[in-house]
C-alpha positions, 0 to 999 in steps of 0.5 A: 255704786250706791251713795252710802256704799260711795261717801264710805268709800271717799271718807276712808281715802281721805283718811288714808291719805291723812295718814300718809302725810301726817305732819306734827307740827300744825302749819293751820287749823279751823276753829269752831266757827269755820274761820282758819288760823294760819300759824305761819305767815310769811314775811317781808321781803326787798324785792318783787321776785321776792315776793313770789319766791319767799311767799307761802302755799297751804293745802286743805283736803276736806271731806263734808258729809250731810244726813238729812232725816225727815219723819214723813217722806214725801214729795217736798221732803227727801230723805237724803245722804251725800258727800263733799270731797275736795279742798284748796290751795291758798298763796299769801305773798311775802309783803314788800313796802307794804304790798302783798297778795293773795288767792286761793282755789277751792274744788269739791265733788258731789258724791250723791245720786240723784234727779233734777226733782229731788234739787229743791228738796236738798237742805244743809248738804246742798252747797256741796255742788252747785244745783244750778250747774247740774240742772243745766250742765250734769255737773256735780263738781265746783272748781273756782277762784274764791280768792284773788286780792291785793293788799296794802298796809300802810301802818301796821295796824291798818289795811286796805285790801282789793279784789276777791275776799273773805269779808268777816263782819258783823253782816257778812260771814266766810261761813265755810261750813261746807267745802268752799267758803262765801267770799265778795269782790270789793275793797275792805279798810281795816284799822286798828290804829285808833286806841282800843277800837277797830274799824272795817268799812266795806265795798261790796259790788259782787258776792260769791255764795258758797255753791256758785261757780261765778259771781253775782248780784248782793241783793237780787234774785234771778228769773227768767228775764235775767237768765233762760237758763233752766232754775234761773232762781240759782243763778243769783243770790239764792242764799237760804235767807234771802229775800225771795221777792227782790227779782231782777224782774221786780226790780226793773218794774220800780227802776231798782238797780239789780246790782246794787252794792253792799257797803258795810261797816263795823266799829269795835271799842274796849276803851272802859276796862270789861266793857265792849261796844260794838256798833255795826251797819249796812247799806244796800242803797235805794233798797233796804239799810240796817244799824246795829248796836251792841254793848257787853260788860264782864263782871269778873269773880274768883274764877267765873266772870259773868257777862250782861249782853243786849243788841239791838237791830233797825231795819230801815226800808229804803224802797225794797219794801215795795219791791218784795213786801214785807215777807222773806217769802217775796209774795205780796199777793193775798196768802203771803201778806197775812199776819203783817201790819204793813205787807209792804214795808221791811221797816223792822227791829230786833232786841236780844239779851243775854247771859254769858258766864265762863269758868274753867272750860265752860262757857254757858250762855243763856240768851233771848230774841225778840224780832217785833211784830213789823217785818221780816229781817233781811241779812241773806250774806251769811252773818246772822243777826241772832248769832251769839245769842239765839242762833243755832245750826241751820236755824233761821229766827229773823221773821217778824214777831218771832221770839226765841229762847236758846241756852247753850253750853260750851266746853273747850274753847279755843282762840286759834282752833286746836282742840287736843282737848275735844270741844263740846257745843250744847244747846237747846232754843225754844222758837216761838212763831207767829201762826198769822205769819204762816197762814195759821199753821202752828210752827213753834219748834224746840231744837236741840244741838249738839257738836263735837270737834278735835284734832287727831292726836297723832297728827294735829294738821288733821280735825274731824267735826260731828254735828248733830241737830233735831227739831222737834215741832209742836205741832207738826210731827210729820216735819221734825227733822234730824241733820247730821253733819260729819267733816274732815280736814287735813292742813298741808 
């Protein structure tokens, strides 16, 4: 069967099977950053069978399918279209003297056509399946435990939580804009217990991307001295932001550990009316470490407030540096050492600004980035740097001397993600590259997106998303691109 005729086929049973167990009222939702919102939680209990008996299971059918267009067809540019079809089952425990847990399992399907050569070409759709387990396996199927974890909570505003987790932070995002969402093995502490401020401190030993079938390293790329399996690469952290140039060879080369952890932390404060700070960092110890500082303040008028925002970024080289240089791209020969003042430091710094004014259902958001001319910024777990600002879909702009420009308008917005109302998200960012970064090729792009969301009228348990993105190149016509993206979800 053809991929067209076949994802066709899989959308339509989804959504019959949508109709066939509409629910009015919602028991989840997703909001438009992918996070989930459980309306229901449950709740306390006085003994360990109770625990289990008065606990709660939610269901997730999903489908996620991916058009990827490019104008000039040809060996590292596939034209292609498939689908994810899946979902989950999450359990949350009823809590007795402060104990809980919880886990989840999460399975998709691949539906597509295709051939070992074609793997590397995959872009947004990629993470629908595994392409490390196809190539050595012919699977095109995922079905893992992305969640496992106990929890504590010794006061009600603080919690202390061990075990597989989604891990939402500054650094480090679920990010499940696919089928199963990017979680970690570690332990978080979360408090709110300090007036007007939160903090989330973290220890991450192992990370789960969102298209592995098994843990792996935070920071370390696989090769062939790691794994002789076939495209070792994707068998380790092979995050579309990673650093290409931290290999388990490399690595070992310098005595660098290739399982260091990722130890992260976030401080929130509101404590002065309409004035937020936020402060975040992370750490990655003997390779690379990161701060960041961030302060917003709401100027409120007759139904419009405007908010003034800036952050800033240092990156700080604690040794990975000499390990993979100063590019994104790993290389430190000749070729990919052009353009940087240092080919062998990852010593850097961002600056951003921005302008956020909010009246009726709009938000409008006119921002700017600025990462300076020394190296590349290094955050390949999912949390952006440039997010809130200049990021927009699949658009990465953390390399050294890279400037950009985005605005953005936002219609419907919604704290817990029910969208009755239908959600627009517009933007269009102007990226300005370094042309000494990419061996004299002129890459400055326009992006324009534009992303819909809703939920059915019929059945609120149920949303559909349609996402839409084109980048348009200056200078490099036979490379602009459209990605298309239309998702389902249905809540049980």
């Amino acid at each position: 069967m053809k991929t067209t005729h076949l994802f066709i086929l899989l959308n339509l049973l989804l959504w019959t099977t949508f109709n066939l167990f509409a629910a009015q009222k919602p028991v989840a939702s997703m909001k438009s950053n992918s996070q989930i919102n459980y309306f229901e939680t449950p709740s306390q209990t006085d003994s360990i069978s109770g625990m289990f008996q008065e606990g709660m299971f939610y269901g997730r059918l999903r489908s996620n399918t991916f058009y990827f267009w490019w104008n000039k067809e040809d060996t590292a540019h596939d034209i292609h279209l498939f689908t994810g079809v899946g979902g989950s089952l999450v359990y949350k425990s009823a809590s007795l003297n402060g104990f809980d847990f919880g886990g989840a399992l999460y399975y998709s399907y691949a539906a597509l056509e295709t051939k070992d050569d074609q793997l590397l070409g995959y872009k947004a759709g990629k993470d629908v399946f595994s392409r490390y387990n196809f190539i050595n396996a012919g699977s095109k199927n995922m079905a893992v435990l992305g969640q496992m974890y106990m929890r504590y909570k010794p006061t009600q505003k603080s919690k202390l939580i061990m075990g597989r987790q989604i891990v939402e932070s500054f650094y480090t995002k679920s990010n499940d804009t696919k089928m199963i969402p990017n979680t970690f093995d570690g332990v978080v502490l979360d408090t709110q217990d300090i007036d007007s401020t939160s903090v989330k401190i973290a220890y991450l030993a192992k990370q789960k991307l969102r298209d592995h079938i098994e843990n792996h390293s935070v920071l370390m790329v696989g090769d062939a001295n790691s794994s002789s399996s076939r495209e070792p690469q994707w068998s380790e952290n092979d995050d579309s932001a990673m650093h290409k140039g931290l290999t388990y060879t490399a690595l070992k080369n310098l005595n660098k550990d290739t399982e260091a952890p990722l130890i992260i932390g976030d401080i929130k404060n509101k404590s002065v009316q309409n004035l937020s700070l936020n402060s975040s960092f992370y750490s990655v110890p003997k390779l690379i470490s990161q701060v960041m500082a961030e302060i917003n303040y709401k100027i409120n008028f007759d139904g419009l407030s405007i908010t003034p925002g800036i952050r800033y970024i240092k990156q700080f080289d604690n040794g990975a540096g000499a390990v993979g240089g100063a590019s994104l791209k790993g290389d430190v020969s000749a070729n990919d050492a052009k353009g940087y003042k240092n080919p062998t430091s990852l010593n850097s710094q961002m600056i951003a600004a921005r302008i956020v004014a909010r009246f009726d259902k709009y938000k409008i958001n006119l921002a700017y980035t600025n990462i300076l001319d020394e190296a590349d910024l290094v955050t390949p777990w999912r949390g952006f740097p440039t997010s809130g600002y200049t990021r927009s879909m699949a658009r990465y702009n953390w390399r050294a001397n890279t400037k950009s420009y985005r605005l953005e308008v936002v219609r419907n917005t919604s704290l817990v993600g029910l969208y009755n109302d239908i959600y627009i998200q517009a933007s269009v960012m102007y990226q300005d590259d370094d042309i000494n970064k990419y061996e004299g090729i002129d890459t400055d792009s326009i992006y324009y997106y534009i992303g819909f969301m809703q939920n059915i009228e019929f059945m609120d348990n149920a949303q559909w998303r349609f996402r839409f993105g084109h980048q348009n190149f200056a200078k490099l016509s036979d490379i602009n691109n459209i990605d298309t993206r239309f998702e389902l979800n249905y809540f049980f």
